[in-house]
mmJSON file of the N, C-alpha and C atoms, coordinates in Angstrom:
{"data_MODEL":{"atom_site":{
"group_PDB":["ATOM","ATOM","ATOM","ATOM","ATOM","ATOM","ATOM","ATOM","ATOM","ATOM","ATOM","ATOM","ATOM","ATOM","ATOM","ATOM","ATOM","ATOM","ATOM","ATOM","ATOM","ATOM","ATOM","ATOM","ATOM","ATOM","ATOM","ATOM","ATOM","ATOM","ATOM","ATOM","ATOM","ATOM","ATOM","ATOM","ATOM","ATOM","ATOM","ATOM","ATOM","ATOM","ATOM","ATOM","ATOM","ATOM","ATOM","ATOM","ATOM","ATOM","ATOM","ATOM","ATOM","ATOM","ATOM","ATOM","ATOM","ATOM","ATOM","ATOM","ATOM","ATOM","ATOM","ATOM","ATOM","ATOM","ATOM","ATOM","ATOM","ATOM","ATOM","ATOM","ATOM","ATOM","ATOM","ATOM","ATOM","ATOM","ATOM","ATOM","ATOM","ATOM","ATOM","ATOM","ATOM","ATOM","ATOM","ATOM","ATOM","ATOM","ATOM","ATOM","ATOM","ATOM","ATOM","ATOM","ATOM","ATOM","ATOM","ATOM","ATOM","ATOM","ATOM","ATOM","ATOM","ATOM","ATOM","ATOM","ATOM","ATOM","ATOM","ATOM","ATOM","ATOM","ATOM","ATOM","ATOM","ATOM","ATOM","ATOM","ATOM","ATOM","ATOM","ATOM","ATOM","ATOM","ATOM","ATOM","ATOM","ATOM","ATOM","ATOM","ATOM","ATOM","ATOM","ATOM","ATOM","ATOM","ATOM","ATOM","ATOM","ATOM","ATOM","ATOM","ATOM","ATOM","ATOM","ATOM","ATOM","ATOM","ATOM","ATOM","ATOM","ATOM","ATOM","ATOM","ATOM","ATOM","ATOM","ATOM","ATOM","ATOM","ATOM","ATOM","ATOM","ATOM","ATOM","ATOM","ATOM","ATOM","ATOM","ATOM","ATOM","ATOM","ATOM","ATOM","ATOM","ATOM","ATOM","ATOM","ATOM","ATOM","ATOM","ATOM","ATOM","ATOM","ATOM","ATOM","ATOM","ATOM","ATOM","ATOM","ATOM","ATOM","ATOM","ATOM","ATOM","ATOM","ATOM","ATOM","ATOM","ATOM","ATOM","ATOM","ATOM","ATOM","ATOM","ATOM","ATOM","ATOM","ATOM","ATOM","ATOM","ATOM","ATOM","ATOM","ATOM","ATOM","ATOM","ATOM","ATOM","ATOM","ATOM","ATOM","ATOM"],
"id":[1,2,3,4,5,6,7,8,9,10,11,12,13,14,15,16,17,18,19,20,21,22,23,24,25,26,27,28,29,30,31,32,33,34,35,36,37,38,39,40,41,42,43,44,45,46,47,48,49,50,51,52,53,54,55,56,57,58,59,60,61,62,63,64,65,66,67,68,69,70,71,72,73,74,75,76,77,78,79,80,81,82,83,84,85,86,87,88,89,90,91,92,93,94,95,96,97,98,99,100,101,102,103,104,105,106,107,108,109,110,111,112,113,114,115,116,117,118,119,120,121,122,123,124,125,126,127,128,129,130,131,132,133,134,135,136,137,138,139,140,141,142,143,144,145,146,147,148,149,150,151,152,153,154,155,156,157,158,159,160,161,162,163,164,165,166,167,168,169,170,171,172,173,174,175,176,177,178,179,180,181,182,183,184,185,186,187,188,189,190,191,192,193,194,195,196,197,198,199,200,201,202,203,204,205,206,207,208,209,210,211,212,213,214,215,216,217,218,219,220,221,222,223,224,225],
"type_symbol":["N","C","C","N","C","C","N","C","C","N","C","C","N","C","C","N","C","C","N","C","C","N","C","C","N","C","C","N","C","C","N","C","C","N","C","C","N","C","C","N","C","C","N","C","C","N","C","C","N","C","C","N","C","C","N","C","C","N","C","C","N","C","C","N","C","C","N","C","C","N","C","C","N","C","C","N","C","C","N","C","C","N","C","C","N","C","C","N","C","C","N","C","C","N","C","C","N","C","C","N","C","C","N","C","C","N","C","C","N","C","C","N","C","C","N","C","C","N","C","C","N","C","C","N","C","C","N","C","C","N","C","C","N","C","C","N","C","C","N","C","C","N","C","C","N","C","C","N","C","C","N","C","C","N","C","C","N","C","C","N","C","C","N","C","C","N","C","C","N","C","C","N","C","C","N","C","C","N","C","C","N","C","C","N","C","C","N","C","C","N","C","C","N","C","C","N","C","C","N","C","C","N","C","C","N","C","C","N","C","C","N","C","C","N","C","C","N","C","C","N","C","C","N","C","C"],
"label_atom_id":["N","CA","C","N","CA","C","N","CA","C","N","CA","C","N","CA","C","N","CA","C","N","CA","C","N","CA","C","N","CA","C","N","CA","C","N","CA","C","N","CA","C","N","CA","C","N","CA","C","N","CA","C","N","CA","C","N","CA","C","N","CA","C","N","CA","C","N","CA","C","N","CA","C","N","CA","C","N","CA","C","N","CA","C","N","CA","C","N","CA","C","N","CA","C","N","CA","C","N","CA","C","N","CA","C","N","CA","C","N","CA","C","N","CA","C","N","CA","C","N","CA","C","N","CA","C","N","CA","C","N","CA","C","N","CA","C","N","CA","C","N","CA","C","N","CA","C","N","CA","C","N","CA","C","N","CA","C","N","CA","C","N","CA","C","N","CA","C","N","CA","C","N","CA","C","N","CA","C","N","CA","C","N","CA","C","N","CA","C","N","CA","C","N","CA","C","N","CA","C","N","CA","C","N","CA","C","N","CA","C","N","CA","C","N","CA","C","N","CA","C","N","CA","C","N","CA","C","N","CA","C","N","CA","C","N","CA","C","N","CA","C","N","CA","C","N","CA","C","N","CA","C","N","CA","C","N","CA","C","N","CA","C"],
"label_alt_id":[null,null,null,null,null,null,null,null,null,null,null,null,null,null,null,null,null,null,null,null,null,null,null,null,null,null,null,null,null,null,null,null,null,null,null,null,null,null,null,null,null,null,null,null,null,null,null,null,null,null,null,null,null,null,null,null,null,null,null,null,null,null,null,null,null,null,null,null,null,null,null,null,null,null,null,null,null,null,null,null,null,null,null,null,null,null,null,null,null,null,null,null,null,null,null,null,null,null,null,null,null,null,null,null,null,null,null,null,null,null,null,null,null,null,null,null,null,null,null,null,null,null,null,null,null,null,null,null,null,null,null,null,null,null,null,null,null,null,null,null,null,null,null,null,null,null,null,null,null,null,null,null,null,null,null,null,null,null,null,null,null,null,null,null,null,null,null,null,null,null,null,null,null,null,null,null,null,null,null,null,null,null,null,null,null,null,null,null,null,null,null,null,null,null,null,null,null,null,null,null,null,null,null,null,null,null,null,null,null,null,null,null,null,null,null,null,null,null,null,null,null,null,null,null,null],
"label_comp_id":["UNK","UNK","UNK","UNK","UNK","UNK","UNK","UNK","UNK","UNK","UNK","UNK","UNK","UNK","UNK","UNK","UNK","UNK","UNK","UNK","UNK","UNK","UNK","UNK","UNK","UNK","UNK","UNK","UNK","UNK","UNK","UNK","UNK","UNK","UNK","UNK","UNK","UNK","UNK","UNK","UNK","UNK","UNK","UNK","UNK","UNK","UNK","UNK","UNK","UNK","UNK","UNK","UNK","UNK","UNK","UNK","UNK","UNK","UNK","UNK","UNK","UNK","UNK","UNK","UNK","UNK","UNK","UNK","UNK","UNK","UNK","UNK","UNK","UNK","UNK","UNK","UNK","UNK","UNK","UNK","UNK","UNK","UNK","UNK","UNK","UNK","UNK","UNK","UNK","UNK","UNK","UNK","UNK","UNK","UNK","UNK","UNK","UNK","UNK","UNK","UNK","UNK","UNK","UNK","UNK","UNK","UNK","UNK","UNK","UNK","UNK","UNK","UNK","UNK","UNK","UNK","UNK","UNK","UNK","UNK","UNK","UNK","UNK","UNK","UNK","UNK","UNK","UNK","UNK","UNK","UNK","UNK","UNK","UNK","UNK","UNK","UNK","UNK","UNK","UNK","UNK","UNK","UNK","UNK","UNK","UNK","UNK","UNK","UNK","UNK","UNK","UNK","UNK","UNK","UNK","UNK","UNK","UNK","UNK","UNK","UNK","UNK","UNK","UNK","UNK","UNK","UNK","UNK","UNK","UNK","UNK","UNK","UNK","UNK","UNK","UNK","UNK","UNK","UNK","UNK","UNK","UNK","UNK","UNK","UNK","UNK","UNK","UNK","UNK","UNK","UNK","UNK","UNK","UNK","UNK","UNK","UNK","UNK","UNK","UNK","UNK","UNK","UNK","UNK","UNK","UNK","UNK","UNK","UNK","UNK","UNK","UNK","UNK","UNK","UNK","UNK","UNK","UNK","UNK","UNK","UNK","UNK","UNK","UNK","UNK"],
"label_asym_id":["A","A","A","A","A","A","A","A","A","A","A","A","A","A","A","A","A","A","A","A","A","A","A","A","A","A","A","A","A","A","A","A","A","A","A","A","A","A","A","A","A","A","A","A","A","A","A","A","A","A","A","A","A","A","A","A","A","A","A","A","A","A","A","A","A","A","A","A","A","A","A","A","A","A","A","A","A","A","A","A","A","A","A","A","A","A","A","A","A","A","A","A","A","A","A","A","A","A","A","A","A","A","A","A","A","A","A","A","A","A","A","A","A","A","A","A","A","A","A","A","A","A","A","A","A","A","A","A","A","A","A","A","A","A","A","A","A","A","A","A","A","A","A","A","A","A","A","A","A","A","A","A","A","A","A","A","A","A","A","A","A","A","A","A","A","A","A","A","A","A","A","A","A","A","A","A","A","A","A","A","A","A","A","A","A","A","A","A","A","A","A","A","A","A","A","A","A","A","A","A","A","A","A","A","A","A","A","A","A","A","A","A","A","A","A","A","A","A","A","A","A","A","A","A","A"],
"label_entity_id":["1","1","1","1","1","1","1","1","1","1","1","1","1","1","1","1","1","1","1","1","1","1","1","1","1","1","1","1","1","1","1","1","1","1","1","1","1","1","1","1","1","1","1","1","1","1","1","1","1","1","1","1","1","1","1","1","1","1","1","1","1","1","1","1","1","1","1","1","1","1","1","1","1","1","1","1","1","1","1","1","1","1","1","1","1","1","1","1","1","1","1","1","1","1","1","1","1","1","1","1","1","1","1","1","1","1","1","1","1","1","1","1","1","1","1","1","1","1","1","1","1","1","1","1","1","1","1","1","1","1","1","1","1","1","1","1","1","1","1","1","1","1","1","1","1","1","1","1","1","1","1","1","1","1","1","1","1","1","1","1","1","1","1","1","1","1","1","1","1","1","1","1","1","1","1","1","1","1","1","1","1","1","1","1","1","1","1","1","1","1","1","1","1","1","1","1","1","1","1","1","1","1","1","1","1","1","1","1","1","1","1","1","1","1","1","1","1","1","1","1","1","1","1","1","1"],
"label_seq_id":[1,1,1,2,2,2,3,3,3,4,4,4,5,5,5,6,6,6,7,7,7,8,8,8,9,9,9,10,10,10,11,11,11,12,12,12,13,13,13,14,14,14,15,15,15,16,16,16,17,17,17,18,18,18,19,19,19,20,20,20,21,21,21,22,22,22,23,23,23,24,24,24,25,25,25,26,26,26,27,27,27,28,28,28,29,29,29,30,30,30,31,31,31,32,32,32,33,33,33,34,34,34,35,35,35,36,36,36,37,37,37,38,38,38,39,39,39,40,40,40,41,41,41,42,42,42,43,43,43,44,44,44,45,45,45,46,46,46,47,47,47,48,48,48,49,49,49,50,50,50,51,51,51,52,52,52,53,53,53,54,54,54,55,55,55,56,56,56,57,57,57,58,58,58,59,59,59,60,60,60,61,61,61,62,62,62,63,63,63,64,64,64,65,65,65,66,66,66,67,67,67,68,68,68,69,69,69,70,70,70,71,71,71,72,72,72,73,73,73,74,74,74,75,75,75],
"pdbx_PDB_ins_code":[null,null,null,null,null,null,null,null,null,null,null,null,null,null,null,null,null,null,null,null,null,null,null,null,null,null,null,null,null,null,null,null,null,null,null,null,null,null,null,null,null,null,null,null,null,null,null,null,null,null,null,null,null,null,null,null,null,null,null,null,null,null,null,null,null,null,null,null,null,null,null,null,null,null,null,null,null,null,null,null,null,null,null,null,null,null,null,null,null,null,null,null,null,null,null,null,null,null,null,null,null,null,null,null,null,null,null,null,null,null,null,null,null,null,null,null,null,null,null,null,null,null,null,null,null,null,null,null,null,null,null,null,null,null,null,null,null,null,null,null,null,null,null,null,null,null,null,null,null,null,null,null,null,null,null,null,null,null,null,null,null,null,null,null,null,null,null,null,null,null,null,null,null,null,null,null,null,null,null,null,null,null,null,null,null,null,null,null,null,null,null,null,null,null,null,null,null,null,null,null,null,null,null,null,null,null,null,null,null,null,null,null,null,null,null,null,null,null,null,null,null,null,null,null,null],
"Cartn_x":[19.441,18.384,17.573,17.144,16.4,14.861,14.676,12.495,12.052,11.345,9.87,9.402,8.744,8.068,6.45,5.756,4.461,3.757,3.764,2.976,3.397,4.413,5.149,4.055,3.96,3.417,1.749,1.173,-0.436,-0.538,0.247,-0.178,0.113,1.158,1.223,-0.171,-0.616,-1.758,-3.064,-3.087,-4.152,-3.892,-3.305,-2.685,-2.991,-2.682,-3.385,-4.808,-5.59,-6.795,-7.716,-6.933,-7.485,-7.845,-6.448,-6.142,-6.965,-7.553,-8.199,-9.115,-9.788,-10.719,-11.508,-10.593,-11.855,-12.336,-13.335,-13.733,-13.263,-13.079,-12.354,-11.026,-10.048,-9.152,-9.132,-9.654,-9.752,-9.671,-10.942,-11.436,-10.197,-9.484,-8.506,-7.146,-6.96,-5.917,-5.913,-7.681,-7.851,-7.754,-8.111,-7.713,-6.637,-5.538,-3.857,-3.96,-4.143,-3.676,-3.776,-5.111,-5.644,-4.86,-4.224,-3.259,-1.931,-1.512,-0.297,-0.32,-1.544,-2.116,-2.192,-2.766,-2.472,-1.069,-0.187,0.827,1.659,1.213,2.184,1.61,0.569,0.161,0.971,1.199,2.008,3.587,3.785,5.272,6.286,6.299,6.802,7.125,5.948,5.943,6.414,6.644,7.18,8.552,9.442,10.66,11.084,12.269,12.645,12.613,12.594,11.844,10.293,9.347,8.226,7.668,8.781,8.211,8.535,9.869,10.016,8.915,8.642,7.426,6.21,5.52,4.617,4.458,5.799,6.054,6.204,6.707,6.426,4.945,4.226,3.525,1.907,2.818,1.749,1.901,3.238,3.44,3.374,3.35,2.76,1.225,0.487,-0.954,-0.986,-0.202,-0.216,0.141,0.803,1.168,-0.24,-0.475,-1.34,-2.938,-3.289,-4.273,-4.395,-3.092,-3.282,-1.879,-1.743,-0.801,-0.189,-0.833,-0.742,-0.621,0.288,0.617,0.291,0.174,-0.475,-1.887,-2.273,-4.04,-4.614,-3.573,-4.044,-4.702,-6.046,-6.438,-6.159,-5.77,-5.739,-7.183,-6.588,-8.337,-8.363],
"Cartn_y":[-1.493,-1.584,-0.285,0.187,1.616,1.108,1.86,1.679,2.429,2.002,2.848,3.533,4.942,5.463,5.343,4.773,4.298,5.371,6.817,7.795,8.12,8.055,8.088,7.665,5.989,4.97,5.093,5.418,5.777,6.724,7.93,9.292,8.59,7.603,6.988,6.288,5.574,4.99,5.606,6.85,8.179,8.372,9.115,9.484,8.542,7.585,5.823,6.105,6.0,5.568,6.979,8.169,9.499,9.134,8.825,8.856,7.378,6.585,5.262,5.593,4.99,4.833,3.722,2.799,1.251,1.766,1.312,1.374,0.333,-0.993,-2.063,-1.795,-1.158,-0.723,0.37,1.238,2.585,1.703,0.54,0.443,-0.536,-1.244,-1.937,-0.793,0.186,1.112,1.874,1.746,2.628,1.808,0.666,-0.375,-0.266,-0.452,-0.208,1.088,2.126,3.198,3.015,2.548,2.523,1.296,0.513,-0.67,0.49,1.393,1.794,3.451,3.526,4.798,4.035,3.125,1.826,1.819,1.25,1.109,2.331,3.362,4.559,5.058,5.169,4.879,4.369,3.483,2.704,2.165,2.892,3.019,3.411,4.216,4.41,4.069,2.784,1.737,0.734,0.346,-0.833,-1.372,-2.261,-2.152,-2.457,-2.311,-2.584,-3.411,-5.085,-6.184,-6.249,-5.973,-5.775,-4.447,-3.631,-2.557,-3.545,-3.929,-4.566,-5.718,-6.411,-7.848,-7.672,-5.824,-5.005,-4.858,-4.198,-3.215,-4.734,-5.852,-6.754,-7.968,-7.649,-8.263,-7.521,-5.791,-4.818,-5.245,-5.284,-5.073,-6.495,-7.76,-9.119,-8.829,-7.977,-7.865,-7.183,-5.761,-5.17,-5.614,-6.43,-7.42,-8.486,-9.054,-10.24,-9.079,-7.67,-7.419,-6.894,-6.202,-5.487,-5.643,-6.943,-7.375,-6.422,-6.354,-4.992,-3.766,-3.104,-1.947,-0.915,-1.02,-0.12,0.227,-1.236,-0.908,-1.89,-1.787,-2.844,-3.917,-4.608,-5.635,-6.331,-7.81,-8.151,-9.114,-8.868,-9.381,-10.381],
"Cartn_z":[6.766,5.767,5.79,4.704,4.78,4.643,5.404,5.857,4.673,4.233,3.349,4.408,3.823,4.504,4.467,5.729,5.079,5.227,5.216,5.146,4.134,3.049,1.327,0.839,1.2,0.769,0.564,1.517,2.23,0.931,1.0,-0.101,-1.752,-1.74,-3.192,-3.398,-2.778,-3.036,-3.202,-2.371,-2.709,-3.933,-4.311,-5.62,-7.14,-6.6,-7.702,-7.718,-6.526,-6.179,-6.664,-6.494,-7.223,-8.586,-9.599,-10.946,-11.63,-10.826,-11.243,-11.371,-12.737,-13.652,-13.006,-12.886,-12.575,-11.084,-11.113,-9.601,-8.577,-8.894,-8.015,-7.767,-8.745,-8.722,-8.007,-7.528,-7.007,-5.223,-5.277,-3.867,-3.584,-4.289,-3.363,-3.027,-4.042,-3.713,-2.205,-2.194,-0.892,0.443,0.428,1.415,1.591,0.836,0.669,1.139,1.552,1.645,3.168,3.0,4.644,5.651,4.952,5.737,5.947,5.025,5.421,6.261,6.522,7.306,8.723,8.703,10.086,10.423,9.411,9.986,10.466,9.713,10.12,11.365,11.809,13.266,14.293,13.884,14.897,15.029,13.619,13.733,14.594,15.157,16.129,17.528,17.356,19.049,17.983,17.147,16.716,16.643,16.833,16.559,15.341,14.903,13.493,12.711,13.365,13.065,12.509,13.687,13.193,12.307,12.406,11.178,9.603,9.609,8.21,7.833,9.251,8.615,8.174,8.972,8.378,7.108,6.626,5.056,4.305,4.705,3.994,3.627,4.365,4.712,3.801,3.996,3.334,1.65,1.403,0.481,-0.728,0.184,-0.524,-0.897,0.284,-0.293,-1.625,-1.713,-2.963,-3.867,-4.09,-5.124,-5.377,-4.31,-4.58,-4.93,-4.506,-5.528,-6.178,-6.861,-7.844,-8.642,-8.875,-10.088,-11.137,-12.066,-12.663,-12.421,-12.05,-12.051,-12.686,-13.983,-15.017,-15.374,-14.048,-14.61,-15.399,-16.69,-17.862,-17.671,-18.099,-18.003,-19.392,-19.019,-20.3,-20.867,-22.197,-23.083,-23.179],
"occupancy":[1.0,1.0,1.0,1.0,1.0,1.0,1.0,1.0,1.0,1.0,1.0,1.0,1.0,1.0,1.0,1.0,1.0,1.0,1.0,1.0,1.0,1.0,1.0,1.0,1.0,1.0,1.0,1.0,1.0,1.0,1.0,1.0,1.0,1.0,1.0,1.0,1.0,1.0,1.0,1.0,1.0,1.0,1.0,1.0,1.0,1.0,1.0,1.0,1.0,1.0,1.0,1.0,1.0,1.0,1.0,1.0,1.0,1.0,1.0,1.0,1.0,1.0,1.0,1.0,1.0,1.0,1.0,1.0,1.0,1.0,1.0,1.0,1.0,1.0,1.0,1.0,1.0,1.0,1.0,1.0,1.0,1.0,1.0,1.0,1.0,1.0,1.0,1.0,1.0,1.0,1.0,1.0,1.0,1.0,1.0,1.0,1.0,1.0,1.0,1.0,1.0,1.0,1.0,1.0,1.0,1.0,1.0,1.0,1.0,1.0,1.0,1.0,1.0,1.0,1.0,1.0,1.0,1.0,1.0,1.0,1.0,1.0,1.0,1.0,1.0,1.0,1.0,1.0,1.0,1.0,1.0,1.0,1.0,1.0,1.0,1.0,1.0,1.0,1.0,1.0,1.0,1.0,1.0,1.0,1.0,1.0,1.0,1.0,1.0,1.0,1.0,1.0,1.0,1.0,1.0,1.0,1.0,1.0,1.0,1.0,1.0,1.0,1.0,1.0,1.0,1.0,1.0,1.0,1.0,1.0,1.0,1.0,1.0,1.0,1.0,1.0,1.0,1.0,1.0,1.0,1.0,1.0,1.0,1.0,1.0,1.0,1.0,1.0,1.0,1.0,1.0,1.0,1.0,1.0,1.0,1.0,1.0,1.0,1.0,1.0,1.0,1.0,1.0,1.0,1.0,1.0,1.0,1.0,1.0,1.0,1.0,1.0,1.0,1.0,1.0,1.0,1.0,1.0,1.0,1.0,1.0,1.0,1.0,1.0,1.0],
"B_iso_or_equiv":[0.0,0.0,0.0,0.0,0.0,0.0,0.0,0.0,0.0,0.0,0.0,0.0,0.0,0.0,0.0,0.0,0.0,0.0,0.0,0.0,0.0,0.0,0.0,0.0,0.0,0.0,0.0,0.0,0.0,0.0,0.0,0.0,0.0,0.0,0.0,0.0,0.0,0.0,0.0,0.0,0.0,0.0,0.0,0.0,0.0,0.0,0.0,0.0,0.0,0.0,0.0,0.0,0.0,0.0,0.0,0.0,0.0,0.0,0.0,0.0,0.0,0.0,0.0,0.0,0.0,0.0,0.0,0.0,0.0,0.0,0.0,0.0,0.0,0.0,0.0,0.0,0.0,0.0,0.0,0.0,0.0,0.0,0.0,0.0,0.0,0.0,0.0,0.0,0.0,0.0,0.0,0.0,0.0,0.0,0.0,0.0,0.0,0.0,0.0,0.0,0.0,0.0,0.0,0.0,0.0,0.0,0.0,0.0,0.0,0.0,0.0,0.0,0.0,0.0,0.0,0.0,0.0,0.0,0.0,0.0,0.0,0.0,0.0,0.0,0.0,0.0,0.0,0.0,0.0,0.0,0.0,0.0,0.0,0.0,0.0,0.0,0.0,0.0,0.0,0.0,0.0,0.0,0.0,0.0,0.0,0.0,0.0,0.0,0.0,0.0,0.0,0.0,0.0,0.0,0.0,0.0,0.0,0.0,0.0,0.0,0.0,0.0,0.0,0.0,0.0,0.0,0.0,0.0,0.0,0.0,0.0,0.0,0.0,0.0,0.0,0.0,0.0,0.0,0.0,0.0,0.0,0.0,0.0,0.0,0.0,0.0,0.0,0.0,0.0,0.0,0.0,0.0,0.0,0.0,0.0,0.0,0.0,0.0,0.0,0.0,0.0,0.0,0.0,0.0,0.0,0.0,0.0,0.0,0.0,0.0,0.0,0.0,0.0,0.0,0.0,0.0,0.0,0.0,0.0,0.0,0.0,0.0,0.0,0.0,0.0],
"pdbx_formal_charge":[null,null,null,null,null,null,null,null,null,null,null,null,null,null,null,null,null,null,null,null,null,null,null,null,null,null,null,null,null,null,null,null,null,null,null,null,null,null,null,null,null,null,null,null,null,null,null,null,null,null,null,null,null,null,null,null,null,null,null,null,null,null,null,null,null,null,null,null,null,null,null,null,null,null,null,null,null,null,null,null,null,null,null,null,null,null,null,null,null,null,null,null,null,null,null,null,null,null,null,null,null,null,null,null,null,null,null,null,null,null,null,null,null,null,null,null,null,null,null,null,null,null,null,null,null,null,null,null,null,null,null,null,null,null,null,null,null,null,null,null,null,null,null,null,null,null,null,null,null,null,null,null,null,null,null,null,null,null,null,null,null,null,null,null,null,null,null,null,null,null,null,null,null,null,null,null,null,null,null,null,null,null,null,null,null,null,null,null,null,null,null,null,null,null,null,null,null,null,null,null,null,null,null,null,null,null,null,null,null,null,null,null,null,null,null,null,null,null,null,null,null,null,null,null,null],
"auth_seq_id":[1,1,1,2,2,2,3,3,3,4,4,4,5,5,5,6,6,6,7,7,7,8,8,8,9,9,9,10,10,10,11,11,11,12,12,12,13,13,13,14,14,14,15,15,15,16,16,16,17,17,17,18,18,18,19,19,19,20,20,20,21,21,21,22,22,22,23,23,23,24,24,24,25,25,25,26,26,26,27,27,27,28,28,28,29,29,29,30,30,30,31,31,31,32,32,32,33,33,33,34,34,34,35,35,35,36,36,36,37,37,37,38,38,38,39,39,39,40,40,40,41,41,41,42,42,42,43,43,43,44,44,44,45,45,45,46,46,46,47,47,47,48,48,48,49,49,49,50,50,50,51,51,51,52,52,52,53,53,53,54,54,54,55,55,55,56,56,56,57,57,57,58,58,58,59,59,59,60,60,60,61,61,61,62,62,62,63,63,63,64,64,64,65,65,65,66,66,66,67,67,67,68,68,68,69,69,69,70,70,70,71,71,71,72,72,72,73,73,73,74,74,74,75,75,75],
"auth_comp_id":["UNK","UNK","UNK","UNK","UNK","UNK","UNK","UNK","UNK","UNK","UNK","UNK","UNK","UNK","UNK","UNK","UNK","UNK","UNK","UNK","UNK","UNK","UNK","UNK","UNK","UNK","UNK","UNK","UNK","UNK","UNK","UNK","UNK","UNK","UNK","UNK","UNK","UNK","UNK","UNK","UNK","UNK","UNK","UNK","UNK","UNK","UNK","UNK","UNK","UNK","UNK","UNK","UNK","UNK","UNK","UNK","UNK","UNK","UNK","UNK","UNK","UNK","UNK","UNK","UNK","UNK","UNK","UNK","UNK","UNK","UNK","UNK","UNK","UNK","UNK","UNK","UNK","UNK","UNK","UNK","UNK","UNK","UNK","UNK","UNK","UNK","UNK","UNK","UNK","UNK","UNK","UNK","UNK","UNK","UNK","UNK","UNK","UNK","UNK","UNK","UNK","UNK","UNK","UNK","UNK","UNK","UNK","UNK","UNK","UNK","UNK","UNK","UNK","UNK","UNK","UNK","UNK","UNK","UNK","UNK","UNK","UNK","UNK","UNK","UNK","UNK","UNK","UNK","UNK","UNK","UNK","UNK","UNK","UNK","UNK","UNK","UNK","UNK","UNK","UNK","UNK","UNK","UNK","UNK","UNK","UNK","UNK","UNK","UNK","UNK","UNK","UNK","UNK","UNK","UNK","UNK","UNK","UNK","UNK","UNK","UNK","UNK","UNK","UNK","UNK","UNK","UNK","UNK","UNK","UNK","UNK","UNK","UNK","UNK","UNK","UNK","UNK","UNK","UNK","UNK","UNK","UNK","UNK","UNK","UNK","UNK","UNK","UNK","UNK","UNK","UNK","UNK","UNK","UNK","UNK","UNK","UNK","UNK","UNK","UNK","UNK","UNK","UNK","UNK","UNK","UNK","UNK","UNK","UNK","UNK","UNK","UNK","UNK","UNK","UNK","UNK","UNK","UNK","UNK","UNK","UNK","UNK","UNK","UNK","UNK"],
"auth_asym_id":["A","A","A","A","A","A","A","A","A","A","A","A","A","A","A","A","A","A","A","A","A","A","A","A","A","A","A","A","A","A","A","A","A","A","A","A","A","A","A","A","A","A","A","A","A","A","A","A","A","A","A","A","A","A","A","A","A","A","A","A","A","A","A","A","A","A","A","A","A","A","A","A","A","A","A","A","A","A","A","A","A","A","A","A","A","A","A","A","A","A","A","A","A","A","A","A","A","A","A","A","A","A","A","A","A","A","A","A","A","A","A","A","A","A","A","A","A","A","A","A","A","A","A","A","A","A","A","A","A","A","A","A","A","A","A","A","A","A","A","A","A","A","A","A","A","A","A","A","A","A","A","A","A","A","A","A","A","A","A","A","A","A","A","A","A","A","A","A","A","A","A","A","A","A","A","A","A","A","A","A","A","A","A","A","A","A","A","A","A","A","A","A","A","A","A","A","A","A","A","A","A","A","A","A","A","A","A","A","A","A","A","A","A","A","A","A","A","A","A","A","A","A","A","A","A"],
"auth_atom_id":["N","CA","C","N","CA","C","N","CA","C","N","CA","C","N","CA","C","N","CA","C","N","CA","C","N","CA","C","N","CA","C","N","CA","C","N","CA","C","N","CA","C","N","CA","C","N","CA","C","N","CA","C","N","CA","C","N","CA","C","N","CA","C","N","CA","C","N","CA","C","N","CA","C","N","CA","C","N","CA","C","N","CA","C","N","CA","C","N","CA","C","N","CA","C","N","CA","C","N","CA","C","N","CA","C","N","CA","C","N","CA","C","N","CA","C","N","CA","C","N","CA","C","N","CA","C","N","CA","C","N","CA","C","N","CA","C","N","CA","C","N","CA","C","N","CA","C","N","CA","C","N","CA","C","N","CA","C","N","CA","C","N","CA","C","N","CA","C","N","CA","C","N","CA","C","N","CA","C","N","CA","C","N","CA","C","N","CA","C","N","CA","C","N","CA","C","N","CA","C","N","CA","C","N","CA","C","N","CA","C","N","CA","C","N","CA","C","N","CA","C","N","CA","C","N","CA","C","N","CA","C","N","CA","C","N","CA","C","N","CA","C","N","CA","C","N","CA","C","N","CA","C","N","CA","C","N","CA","C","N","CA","C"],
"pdbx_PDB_model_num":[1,1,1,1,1,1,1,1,1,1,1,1,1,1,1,1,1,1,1,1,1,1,1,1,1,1,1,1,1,1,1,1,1,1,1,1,1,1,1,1,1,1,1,1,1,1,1,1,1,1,1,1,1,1,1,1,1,1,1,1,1,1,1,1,1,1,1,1,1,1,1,1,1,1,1,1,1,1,1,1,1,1,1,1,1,1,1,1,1,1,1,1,1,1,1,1,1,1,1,1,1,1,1,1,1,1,1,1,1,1,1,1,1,1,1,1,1,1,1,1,1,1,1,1,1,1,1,1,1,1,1,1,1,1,1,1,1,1,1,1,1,1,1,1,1,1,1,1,1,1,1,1,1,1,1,1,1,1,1,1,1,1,1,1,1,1,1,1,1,1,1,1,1,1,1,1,1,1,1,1,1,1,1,1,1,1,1,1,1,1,1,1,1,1,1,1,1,1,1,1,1,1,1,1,1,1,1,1,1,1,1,1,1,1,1,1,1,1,1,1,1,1,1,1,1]
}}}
């Protein structure tokens, strides 16, 4: 199985959280950045199990707060 890289991941979410307009949107991107700046910390003591339950675990949050991808709110 191929790993995400969560220092990829950390700078993708900078990058969002730069280019965001909303401000709630900006502050949960940066939480996300900061969960995968955590994990890349500690990547390297982790084994391959708990790196994947991490990147999954990171990545149910990003889903569950920021649904939308595009930003778009709907009316």
């Amino acid at each position: 199985m191929s790993m995400v890289d969560p220092w990829e991941k950390a700078a993708d979410c900078e990058r969002s959280a730069q280019a965001a307009i909303d401000p709630h949107r900006r502050a949960m991107l940066q939480k996300l950045r900061d969960l995968w700046v955590s994990l890349a910390n500690r990547w390297n003591l982790m084994s391959e199990a708990e790196a994947a339950a991490a990147v999954e675990a990171i990545n149910r949050r990003h889903i569950r707060l920021l649904p939308a991808s595009g930003g778009a709110k709907a009316a």
